[in-house]
N, CA and C atoms as a LAMMPS dump frame, in Angstrom:
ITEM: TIMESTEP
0
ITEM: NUMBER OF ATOMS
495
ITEM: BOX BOUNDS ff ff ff
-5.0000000000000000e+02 5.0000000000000000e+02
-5.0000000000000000e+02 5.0000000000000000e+02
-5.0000000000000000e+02 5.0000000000000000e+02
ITEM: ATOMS id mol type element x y z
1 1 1 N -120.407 214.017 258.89
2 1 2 C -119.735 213.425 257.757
3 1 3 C -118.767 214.426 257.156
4 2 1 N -117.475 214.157 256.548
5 2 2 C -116.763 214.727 255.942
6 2 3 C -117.492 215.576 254.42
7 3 1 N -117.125 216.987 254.515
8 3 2 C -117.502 217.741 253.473
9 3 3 C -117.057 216.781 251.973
10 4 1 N -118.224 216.688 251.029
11 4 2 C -117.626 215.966 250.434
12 4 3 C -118.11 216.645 248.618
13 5 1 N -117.329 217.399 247.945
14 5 2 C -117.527 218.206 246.245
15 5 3 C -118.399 216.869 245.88
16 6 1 N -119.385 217.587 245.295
17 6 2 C -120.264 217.034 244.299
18 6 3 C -120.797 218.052 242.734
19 7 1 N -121.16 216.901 241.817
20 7 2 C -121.677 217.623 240.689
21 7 3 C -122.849 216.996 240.445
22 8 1 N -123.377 216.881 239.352
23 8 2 C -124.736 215.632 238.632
24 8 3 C -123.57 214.611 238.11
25 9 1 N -122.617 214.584 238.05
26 9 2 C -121.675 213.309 237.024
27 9 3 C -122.153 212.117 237.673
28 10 1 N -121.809 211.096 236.564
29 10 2 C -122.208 209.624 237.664
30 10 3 C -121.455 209.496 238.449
31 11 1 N -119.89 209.43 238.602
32 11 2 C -119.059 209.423 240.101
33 11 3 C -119.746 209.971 241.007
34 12 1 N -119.976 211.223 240.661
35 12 2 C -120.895 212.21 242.07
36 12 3 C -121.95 211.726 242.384
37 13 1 N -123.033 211.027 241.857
38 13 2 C -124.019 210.703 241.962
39 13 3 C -123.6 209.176 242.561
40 14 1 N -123.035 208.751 241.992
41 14 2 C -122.312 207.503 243.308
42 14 3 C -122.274 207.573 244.809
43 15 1 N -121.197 208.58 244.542
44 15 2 C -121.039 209.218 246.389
45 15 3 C -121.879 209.77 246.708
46 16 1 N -122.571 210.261 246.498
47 16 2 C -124.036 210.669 246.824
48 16 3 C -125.025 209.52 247.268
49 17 1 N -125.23 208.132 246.576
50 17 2 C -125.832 207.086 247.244
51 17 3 C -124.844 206.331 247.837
52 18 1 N -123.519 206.505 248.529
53 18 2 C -123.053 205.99 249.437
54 18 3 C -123.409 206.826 250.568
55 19 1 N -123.104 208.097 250.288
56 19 2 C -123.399 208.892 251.701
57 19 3 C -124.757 208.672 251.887
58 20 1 N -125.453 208.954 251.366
59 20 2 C -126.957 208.526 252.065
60 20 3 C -127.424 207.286 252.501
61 21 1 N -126.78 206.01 251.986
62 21 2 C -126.729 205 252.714
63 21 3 C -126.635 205.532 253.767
64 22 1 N -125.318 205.626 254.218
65 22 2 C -124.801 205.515 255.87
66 22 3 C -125.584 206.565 256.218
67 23 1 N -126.36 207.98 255.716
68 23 2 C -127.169 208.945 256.5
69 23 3 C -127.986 208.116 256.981
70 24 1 N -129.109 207.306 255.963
71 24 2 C -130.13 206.135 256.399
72 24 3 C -129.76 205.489 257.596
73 25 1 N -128.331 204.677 257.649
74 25 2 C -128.089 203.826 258.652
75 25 3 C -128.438 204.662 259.805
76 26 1 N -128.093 205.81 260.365
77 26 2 C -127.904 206.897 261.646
78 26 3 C -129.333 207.128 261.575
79 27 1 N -130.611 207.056 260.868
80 27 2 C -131.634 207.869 260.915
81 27 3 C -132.617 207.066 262.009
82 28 1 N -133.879 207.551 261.894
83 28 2 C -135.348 206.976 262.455
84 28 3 C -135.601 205.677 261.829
85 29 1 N -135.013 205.602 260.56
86 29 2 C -135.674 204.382 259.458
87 29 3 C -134.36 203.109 259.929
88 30 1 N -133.532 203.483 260.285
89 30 2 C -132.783 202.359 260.504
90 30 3 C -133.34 201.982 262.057
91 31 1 N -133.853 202.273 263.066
92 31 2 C -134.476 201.455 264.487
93 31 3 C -136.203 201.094 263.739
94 32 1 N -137.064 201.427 262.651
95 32 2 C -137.839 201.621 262.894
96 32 3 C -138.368 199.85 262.045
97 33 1 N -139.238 199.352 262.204
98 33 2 C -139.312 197.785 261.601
99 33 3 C -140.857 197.658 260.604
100 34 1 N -141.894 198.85 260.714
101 34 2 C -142.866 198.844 260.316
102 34 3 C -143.351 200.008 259.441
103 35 1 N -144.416 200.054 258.355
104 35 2 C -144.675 201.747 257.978
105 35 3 C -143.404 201.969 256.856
106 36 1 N -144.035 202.998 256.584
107 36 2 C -142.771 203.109 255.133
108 36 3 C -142.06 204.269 255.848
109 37 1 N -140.874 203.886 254.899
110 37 2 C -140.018 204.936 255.384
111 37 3 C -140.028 206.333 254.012
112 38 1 N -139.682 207.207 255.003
113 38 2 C -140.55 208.709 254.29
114 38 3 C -139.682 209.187 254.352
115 39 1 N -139.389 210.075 252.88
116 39 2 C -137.968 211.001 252.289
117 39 3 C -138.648 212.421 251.951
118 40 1 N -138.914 213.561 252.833
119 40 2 C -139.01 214.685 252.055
120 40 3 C -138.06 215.032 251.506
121 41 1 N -138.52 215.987 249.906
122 41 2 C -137.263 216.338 249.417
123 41 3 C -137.805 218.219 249.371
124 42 1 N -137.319 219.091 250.18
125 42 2 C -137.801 220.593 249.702
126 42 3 C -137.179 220.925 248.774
127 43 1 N -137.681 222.149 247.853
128 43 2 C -137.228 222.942 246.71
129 43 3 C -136.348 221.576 246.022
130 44 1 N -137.1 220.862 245.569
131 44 2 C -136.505 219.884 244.832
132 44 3 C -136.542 219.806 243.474
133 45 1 N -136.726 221.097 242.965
134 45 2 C -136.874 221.191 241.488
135 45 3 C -137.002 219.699 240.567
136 46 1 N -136.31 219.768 239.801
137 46 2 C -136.669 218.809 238.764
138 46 3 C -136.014 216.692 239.81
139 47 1 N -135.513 217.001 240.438
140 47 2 C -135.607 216.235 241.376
141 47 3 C -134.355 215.503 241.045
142 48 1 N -133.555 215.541 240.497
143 48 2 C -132.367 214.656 239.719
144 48 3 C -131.769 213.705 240.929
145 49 1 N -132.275 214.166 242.507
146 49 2 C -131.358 213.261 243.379
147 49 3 C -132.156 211.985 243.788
148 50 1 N -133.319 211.945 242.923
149 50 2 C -134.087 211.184 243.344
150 50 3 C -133.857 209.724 243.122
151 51 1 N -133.282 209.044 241.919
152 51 2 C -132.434 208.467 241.746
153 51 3 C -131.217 207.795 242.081
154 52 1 N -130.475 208.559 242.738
155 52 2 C -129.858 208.496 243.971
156 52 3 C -130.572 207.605 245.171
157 53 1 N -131.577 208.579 245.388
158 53 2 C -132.019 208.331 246.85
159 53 3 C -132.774 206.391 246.957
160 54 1 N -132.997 206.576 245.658
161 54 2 C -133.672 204.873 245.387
162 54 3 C -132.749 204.294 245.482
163 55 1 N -131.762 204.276 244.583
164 55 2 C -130.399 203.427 244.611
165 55 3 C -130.282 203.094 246.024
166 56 1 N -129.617 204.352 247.077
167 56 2 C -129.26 204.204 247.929
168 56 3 C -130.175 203.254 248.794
169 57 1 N -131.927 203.206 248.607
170 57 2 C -132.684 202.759 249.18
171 57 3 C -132.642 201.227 249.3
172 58 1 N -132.426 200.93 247.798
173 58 2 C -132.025 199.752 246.903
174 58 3 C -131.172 198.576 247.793
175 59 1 N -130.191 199.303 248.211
176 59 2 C -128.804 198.691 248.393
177 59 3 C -128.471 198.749 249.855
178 60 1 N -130.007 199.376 250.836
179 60 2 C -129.177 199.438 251.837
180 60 3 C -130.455 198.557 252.762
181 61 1 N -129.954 197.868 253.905
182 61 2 C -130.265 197.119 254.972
183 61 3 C -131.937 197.393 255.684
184 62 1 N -131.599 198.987 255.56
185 62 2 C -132.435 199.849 256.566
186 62 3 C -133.962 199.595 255.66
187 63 1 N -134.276 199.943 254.489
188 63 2 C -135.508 199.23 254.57
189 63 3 C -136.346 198.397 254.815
190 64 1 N -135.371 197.334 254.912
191 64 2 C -135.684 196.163 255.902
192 64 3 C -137.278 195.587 255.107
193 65 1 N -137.329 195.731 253.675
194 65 2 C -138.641 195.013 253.137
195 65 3 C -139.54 196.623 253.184
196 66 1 N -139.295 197.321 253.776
197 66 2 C -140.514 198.714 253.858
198 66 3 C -140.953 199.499 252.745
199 67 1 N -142.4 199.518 252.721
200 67 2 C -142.207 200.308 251.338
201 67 3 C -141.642 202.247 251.609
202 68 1 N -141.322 202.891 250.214
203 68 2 C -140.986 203.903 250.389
204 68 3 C -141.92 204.957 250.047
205 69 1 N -141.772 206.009 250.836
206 69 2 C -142.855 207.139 250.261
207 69 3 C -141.825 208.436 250.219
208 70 1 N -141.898 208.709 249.019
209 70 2 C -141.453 209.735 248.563
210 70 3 C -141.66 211.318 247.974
211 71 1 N -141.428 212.452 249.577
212 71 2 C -142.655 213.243 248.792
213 71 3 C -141.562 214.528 248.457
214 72 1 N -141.781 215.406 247.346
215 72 2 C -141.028 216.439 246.63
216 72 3 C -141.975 217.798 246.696
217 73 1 N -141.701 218.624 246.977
218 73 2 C -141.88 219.697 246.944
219 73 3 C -141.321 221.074 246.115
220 74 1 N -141.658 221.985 245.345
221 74 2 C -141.509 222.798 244.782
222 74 3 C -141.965 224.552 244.149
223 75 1 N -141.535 225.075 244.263
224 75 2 C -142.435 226.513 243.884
225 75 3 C -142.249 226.733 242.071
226 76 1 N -141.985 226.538 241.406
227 76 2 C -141.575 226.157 239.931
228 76 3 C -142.47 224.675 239.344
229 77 1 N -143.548 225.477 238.667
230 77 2 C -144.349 224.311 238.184
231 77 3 C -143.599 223.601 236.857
232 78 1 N -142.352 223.829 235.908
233 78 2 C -141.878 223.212 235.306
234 78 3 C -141.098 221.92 235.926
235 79 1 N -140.356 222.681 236.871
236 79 2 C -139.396 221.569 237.661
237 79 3 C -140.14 220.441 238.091
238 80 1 N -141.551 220.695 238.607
239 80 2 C -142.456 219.248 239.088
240 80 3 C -142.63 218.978 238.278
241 81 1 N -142.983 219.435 237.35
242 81 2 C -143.57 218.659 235.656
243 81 3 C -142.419 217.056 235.586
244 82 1 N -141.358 217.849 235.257
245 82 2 C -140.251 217.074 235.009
246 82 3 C -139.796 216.025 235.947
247 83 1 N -140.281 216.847 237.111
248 83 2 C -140.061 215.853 238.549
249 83 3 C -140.934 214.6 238.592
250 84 1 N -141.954 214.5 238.132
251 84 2 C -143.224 213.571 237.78
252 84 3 C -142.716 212.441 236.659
253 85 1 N -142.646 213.336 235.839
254 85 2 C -142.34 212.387 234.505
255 85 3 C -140.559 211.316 235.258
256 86 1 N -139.75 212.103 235.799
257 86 2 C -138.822 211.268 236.163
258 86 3 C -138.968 210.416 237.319
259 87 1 N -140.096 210.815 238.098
260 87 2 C -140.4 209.562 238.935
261 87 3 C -141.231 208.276 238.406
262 88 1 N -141.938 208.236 237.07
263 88 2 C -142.634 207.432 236.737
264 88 3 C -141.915 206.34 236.833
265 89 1 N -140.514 206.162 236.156
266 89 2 C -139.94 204.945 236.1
267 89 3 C -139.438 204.362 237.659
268 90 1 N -139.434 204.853 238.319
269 90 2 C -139.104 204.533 240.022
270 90 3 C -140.363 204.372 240.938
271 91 1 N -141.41 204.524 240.54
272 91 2 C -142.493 204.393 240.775
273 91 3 C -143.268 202.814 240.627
274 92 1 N -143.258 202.025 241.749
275 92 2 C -143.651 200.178 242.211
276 92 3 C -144.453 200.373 243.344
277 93 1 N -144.996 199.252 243.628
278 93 2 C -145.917 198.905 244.483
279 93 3 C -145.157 199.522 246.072
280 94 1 N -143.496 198.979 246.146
281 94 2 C -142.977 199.788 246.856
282 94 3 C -142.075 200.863 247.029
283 95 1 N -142.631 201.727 246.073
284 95 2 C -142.072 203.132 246.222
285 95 3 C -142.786 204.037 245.834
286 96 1 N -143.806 204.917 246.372
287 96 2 C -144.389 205.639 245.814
288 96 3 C -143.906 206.916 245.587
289 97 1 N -144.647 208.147 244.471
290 97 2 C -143.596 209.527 244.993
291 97 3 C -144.979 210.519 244.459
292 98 1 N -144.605 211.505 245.348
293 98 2 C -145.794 212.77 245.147
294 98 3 C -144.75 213.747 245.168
295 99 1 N -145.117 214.595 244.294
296 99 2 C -145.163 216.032 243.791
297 99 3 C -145.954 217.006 244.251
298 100 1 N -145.418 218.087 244.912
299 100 2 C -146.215 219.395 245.306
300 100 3 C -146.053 220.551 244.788
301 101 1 N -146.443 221.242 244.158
302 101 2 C -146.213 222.946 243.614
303 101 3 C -146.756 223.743 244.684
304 102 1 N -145.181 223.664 245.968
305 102 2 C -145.629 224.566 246.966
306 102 3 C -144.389 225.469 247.17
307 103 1 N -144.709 226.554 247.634
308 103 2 C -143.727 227.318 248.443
309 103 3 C -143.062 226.751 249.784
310 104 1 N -142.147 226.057 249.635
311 104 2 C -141.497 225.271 250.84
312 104 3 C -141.46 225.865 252.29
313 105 1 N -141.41 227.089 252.315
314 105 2 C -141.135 227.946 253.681
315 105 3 C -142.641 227.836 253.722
316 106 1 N -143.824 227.345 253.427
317 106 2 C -145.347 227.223 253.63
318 106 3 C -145.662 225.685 253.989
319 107 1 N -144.815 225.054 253.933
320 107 2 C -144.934 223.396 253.832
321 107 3 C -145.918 223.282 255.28
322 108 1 N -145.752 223.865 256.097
323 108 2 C -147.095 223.34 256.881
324 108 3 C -148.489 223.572 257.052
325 109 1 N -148.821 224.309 255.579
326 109 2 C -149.801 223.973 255.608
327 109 3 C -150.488 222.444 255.183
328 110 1 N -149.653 221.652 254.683
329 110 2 C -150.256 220.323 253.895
330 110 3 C -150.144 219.533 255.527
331 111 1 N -151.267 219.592 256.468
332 111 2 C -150.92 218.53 257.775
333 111 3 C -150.753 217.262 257.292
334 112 1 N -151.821 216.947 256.063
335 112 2 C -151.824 215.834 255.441
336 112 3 C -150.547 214.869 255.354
337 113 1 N -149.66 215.602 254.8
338 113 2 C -147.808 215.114 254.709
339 113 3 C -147.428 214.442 256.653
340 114 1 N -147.797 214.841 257.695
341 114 2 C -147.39 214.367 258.799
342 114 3 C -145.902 215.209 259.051
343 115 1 N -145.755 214.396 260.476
344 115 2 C -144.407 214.914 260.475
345 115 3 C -143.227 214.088 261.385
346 116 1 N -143.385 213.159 260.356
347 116 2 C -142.672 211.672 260.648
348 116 3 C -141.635 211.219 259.732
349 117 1 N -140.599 212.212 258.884
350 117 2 C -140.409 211.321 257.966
351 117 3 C -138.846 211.331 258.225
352 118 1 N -138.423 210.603 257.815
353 118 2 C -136.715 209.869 257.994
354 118 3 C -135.75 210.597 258.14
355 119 1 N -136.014 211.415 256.367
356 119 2 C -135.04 212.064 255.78
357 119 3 C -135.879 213.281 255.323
358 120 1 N -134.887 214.455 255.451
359 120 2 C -135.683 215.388 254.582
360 120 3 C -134.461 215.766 254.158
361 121 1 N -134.207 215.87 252.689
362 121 2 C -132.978 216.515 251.812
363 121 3 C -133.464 218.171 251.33
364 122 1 N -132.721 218.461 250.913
365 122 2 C -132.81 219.823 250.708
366 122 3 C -131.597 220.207 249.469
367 123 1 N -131.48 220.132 248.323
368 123 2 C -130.486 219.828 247.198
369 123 3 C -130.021 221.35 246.857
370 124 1 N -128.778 221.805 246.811
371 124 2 C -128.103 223.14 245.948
372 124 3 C -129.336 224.253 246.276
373 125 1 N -129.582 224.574 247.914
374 125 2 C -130.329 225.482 248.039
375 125 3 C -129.499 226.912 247.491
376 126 1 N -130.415 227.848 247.186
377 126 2 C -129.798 229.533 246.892
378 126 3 C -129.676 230.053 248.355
379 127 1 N -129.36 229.972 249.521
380 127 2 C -129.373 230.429 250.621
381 127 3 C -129.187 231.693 250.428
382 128 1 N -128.133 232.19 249.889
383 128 2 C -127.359 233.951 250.105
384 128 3 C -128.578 234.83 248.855
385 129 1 N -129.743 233.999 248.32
386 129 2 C -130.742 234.536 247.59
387 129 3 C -131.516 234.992 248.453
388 130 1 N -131.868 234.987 249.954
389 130 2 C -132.864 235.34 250.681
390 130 3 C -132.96 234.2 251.96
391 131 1 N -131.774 234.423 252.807
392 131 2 C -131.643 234.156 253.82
393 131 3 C -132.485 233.906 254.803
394 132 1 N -134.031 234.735 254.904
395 132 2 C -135.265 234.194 255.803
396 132 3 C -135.787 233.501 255.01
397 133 1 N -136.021 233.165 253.684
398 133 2 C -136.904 232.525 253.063
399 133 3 C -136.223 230.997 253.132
400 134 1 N -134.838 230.826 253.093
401 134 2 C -134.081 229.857 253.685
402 134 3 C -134.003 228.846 254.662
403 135 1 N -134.146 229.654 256.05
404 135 2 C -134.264 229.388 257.708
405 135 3 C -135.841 228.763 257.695
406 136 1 N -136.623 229.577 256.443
407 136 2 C -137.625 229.465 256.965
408 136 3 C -138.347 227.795 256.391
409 137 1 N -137.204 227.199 255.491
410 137 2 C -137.483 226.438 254.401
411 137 3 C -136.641 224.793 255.532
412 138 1 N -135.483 225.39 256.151
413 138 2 C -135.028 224.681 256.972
414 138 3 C -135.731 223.964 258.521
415 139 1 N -136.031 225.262 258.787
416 139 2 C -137.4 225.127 260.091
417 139 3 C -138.099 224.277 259.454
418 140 1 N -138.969 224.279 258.676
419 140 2 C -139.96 223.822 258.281
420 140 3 C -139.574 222.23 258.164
421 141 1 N -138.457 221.835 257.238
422 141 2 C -138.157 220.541 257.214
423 141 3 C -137.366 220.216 258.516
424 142 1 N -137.186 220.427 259.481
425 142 2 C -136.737 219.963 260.501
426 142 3 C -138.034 219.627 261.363
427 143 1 N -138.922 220.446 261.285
428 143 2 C -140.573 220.217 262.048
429 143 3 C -141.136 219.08 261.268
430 144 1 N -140.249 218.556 260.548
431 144 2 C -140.964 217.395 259.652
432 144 3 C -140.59 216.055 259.796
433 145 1 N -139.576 216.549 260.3
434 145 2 C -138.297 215.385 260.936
435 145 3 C -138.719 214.061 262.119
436 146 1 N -138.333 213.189 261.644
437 146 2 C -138.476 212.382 263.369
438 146 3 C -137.24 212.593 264.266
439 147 1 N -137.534 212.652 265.544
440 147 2 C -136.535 212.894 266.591
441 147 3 C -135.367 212.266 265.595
442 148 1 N -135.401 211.15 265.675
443 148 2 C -133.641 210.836 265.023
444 148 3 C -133.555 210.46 263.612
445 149 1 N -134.231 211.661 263.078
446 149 2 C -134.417 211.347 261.317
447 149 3 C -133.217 212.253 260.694
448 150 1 N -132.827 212.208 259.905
449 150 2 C -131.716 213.056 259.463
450 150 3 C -131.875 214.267 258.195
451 151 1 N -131.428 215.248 258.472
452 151 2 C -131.816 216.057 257.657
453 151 3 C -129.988 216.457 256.565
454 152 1 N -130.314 216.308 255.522
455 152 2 C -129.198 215.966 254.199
456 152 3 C -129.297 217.322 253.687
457 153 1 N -128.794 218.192 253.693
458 153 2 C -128.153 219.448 253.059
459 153 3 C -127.077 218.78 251.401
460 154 1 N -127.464 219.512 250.688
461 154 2 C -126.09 219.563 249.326
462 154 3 C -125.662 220.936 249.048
463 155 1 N -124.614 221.732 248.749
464 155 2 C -124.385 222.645 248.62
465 155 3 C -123.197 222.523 247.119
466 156 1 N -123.671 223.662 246.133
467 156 2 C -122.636 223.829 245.174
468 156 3 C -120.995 224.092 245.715
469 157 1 N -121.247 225.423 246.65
470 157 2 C -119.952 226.542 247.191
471 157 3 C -119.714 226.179 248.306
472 158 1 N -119.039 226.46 248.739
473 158 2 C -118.407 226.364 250.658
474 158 3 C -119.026 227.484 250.603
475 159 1 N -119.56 228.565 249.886
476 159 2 C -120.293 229.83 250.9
477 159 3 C -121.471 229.06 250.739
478 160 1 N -122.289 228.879 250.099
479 160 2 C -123.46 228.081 250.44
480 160 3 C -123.739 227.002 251.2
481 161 1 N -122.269 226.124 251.497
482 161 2 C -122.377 225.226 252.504
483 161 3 C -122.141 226.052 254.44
484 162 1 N -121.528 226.886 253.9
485 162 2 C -121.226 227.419 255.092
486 162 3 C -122.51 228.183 255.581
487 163 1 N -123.241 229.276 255.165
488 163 2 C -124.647 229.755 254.948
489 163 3 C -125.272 228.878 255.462
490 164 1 N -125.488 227.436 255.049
491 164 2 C -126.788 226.713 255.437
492 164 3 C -126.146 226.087 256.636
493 165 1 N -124.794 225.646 256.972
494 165 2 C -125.07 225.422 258.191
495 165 3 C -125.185 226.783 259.443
């Protein structure tokens, strides 16, 4: 997909649930017809794209009736706090969302989570903050991945976009 500037504004947050539409369309969840479709989000602090990611869920084809499971991860027990309280209102029979206070580059220890899920996003990582702790945060959500699930990078900088790819 074309590099595309983003902020939190609502325009940005628009294009943000258009592009993830069409990520959805390309993923595992668009061939798949049964089972919910599963969004990790790593280092997802207070979770603000989460919103987004419903919208986009909302409006697009690929759920096809499925419920959603939505799981967030974090090393900052404020950011889940907040991450909780803002999933309450997005939170229905079909959409569920869990919160973890984990160190993301550790994410396999929870086997529990599987490693089946659609999408794994990864929002305004610090990459050039510690470059193995990074790779190691990326590995991890790619081992989480389904063969043709898509993995969604956001970056503030072109050095941080450039870094993570």
């Amino acid at each position: 997909m074309d590099l595309q500037y983003l902020t939190d504004s609502a325009a940005d947050c628009k294009i943000l649930e258009e592009l993830l539409g069409l990520a959805l369309k390309t993923s595992a969840a668009a061939k798949e017809t049964s089972g919910p479709l599963q969004i990790l989000d790593l280092a997802c602090g207070p979770c603000r794209e989460m919103e987004s990611i419903s919208t986009a869920l909302r409006k697009s084809a690929v759920r096809n009736g499925r419920p959603v499971r939505f799981v967030g991860a974090d090393i900052r027990a404020a950011e889940i706090d907040e991450a909780r309280q803002r999933a309450k209102v997005l939170v229905s029979p079909d959409f569920s969302a869990e919160f973890l206070l984990e160190d993301c580059s550790k994410i396999q220890q929870h086997h529990e989570l599987g490693s089946s899920f659609d999408m794994v996003f990864l929002r305004h990582q610090n990459y050039w903050n510690d470059p193995v702790v990074w790779r190691g945060i990326f590995s991890r959500g790619l081992e989480r991945l389904h063969d043709d699930g898509v993995l969604v990078i956001t970056s503030y900088f072109d050095r941080e976009h450039a870094l993570a790819i």
